[in-house]
Biotite code that builds the C-alpha atoms (Angstrom):
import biotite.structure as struc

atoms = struc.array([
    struc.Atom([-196.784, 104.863, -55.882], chain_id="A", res_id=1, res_name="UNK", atom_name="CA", element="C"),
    struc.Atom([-200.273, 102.730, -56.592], chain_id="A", res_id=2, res_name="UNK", atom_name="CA", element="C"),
    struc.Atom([-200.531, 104.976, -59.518], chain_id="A", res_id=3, res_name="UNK", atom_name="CA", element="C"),
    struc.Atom([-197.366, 104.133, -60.881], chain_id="A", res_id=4, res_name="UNK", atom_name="CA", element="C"),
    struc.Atom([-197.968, 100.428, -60.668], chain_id="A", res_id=5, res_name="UNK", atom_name="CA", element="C"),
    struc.Atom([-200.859, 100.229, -62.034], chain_id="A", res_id=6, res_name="UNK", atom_name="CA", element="C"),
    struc.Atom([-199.663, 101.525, -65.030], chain_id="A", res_id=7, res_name="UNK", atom_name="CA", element="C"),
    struc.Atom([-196.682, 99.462, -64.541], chain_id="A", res_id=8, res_name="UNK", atom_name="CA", element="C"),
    struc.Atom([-198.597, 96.581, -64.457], chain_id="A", res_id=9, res_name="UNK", atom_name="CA", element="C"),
    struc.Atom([-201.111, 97.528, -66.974], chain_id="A", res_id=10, res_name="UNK", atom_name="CA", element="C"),
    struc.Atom([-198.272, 98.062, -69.795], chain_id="A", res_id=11, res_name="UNK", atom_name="CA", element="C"),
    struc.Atom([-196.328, 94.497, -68.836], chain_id="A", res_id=12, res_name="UNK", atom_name="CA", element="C"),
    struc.Atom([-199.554, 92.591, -68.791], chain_id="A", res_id=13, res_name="UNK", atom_name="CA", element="C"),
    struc.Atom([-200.747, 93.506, -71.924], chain_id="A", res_id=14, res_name="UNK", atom_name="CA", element="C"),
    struc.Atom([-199.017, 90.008, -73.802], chain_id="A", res_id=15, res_name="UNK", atom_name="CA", element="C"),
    struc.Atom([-200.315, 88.129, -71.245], chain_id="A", res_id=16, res_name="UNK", atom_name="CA", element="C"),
    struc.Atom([-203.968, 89.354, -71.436], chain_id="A", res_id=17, res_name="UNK", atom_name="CA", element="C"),
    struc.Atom([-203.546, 91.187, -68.094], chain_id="A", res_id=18, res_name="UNK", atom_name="CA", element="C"),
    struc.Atom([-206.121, 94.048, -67.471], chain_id="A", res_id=19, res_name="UNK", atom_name="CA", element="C"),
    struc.Atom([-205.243, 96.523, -64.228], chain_id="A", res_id=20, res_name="UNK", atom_name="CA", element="C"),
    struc.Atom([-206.879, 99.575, -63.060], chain_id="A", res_id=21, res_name="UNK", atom_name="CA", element="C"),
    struc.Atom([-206.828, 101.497, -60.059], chain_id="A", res_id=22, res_name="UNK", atom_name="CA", element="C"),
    struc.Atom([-210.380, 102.880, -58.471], chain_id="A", res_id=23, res_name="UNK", atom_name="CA", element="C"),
    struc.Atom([-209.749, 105.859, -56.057], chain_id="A", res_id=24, res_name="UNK", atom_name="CA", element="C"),
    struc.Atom([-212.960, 105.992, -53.304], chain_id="A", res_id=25, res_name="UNK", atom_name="CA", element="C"),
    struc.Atom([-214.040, 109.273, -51.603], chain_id="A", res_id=26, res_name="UNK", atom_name="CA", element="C"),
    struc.Atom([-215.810, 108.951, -48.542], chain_id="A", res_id=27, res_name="UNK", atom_name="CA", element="C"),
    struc.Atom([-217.562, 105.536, -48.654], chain_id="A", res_id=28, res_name="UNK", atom_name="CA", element="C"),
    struc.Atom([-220.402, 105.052, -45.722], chain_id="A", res_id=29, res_name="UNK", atom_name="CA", element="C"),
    struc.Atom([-218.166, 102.520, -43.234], chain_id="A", res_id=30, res_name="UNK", atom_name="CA", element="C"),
    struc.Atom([-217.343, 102.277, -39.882], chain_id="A", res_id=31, res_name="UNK", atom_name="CA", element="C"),
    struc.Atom([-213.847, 104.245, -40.892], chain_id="A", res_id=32, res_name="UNK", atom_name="CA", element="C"),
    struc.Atom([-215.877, 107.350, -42.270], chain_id="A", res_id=33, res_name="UNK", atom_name="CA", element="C"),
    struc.Atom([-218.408, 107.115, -39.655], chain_id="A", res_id=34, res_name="UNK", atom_name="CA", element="C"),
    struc.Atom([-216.886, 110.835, -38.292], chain_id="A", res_id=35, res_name="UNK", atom_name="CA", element="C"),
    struc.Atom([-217.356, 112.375, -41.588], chain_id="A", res_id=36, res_name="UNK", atom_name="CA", element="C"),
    struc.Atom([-220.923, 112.326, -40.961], chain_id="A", res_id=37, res_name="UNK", atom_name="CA", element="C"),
    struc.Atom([-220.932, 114.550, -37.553], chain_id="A", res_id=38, res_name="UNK", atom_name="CA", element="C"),
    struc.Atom([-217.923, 116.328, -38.690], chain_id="A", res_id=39, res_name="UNK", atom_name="CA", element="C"),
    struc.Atom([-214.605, 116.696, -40.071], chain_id="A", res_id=40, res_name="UNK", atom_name="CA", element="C"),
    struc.Atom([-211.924, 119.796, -39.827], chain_id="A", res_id=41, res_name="UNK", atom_name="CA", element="C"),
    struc.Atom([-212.286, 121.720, -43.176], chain_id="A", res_id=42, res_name="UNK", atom_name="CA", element="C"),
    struc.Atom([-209.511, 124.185, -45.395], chain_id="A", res_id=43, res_name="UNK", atom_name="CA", element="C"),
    struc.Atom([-210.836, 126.897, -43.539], chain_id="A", res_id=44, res_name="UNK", atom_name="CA", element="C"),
    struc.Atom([-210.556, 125.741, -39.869], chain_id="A", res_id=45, res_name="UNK", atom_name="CA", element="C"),
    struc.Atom([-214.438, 125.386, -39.494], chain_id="A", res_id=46, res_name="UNK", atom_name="CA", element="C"),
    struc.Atom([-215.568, 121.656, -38.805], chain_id="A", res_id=47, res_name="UNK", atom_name="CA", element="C"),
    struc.Atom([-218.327, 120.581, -41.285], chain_id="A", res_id=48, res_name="UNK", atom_name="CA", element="C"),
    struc.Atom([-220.158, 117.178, -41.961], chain_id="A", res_id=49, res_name="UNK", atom_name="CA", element="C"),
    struc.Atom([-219.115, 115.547, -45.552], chain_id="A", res_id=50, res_name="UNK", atom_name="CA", element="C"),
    struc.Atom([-221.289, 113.803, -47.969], chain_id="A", res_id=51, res_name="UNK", atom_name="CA", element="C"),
    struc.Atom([-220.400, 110.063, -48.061], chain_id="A", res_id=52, res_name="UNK", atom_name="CA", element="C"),
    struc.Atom([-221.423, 107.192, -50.759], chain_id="A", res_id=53, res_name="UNK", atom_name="CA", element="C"),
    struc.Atom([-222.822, 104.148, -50.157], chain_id="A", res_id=54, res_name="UNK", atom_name="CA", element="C"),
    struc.Atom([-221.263, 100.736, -49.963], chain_id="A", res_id=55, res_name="UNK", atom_name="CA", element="C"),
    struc.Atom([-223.322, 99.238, -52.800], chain_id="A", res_id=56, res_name="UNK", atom_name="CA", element="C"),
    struc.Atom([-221.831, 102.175, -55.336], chain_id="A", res_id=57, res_name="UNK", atom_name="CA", element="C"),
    struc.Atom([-218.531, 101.444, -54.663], chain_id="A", res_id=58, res_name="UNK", atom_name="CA", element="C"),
    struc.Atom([-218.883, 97.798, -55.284], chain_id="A", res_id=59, res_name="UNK", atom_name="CA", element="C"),
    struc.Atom([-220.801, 98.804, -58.848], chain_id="A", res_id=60, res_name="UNK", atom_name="CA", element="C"),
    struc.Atom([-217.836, 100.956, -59.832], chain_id="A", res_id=61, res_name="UNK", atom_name="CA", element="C"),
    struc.Atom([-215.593, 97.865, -59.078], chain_id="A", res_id=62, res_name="UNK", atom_name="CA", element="C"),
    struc.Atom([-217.907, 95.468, -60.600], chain_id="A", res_id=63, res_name="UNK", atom_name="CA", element="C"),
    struc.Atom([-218.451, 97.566, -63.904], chain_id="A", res_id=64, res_name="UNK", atom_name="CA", element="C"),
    struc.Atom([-214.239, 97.350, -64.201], chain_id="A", res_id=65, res_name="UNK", atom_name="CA", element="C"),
    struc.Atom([-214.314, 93.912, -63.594], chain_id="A", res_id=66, res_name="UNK", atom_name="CA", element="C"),
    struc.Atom([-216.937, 92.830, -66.196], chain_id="A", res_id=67, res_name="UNK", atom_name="CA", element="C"),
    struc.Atom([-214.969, 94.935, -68.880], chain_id="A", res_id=68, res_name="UNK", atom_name="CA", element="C"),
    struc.Atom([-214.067, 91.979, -71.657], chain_id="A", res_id=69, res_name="UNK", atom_name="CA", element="C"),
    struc.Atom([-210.143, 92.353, -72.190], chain_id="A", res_id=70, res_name="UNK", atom_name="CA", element="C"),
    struc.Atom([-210.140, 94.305, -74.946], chain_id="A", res_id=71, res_name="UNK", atom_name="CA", element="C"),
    struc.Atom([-211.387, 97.530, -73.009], chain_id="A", res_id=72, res_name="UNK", atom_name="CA", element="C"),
    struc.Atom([-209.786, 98.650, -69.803], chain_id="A", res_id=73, res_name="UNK", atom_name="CA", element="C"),
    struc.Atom([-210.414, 101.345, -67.275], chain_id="A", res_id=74, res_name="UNK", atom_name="CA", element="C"),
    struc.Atom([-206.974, 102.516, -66.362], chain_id="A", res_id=75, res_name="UNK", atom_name="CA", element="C"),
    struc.Atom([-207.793, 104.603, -63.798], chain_id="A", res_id=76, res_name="UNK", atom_name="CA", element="C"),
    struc.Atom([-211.438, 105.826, -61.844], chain_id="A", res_id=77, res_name="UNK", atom_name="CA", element="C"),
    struc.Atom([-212.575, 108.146, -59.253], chain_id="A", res_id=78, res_name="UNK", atom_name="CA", element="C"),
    struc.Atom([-215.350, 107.673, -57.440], chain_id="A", res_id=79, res_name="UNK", atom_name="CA", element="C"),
    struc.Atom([-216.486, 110.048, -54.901], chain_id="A", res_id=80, res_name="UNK", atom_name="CA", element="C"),
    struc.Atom([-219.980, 111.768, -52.966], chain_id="A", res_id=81, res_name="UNK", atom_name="CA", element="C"),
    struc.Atom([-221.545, 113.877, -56.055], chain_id="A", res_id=82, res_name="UNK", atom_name="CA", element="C"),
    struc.Atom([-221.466, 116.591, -53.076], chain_id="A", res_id=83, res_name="UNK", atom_name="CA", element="C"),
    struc.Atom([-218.034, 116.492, -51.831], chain_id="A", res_id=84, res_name="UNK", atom_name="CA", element="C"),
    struc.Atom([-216.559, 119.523, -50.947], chain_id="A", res_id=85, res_name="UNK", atom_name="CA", element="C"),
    struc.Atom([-212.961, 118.840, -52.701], chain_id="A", res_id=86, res_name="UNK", atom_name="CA", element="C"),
    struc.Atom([-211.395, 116.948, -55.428], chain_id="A", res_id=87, res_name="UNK", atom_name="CA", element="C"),
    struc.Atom([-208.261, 115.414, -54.805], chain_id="A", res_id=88, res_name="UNK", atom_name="CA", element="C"),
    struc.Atom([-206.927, 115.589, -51.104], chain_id="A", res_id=89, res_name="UNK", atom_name="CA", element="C"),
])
């Protein structure tokens, strides 16, 4: 659905000088993903730790879209642990 209105609103924004993007996160270092550290059910029934990010790259990611002038967007981004065990779930 997000994916869908982002392009949505990146295609009806476009006469009005509208930029949109959506940034996906992996596991970000937070009080949310503080279990991924000690352990998290995997594919293959065995519980394993995951790598998370920091804080501070997330913001970058969000900050590098924002300063983008308005003639260059960044539709969509994924930003994730280099070290993550999965893509995409």
């Amino acid at each position: 659905a997000m994916t869908g209105l982002t392009k949505s609103l990146a295609l009806d924004g476009r006469p009005h000088n509208i930029a949109a993007g959506q940034i996906d996160f992996g596991n970000v270092v937070s009080a949310i993903s503080a279990k991924m550290a000690t352990g998290m059910p995997q594919a293959d029934g065995s519980v394993a730790s995951e790598p998370r990010m920091s804080a501070d790259d997330a913001a970058d990611a969000v900050f590098y879209m924002a300063q983008l002038p308005l003639s260059a967007n960044v539709l969509s981004m994924t930003v994730m642990a280099t070290k993550m065990p999965l893509v995409g779930r």
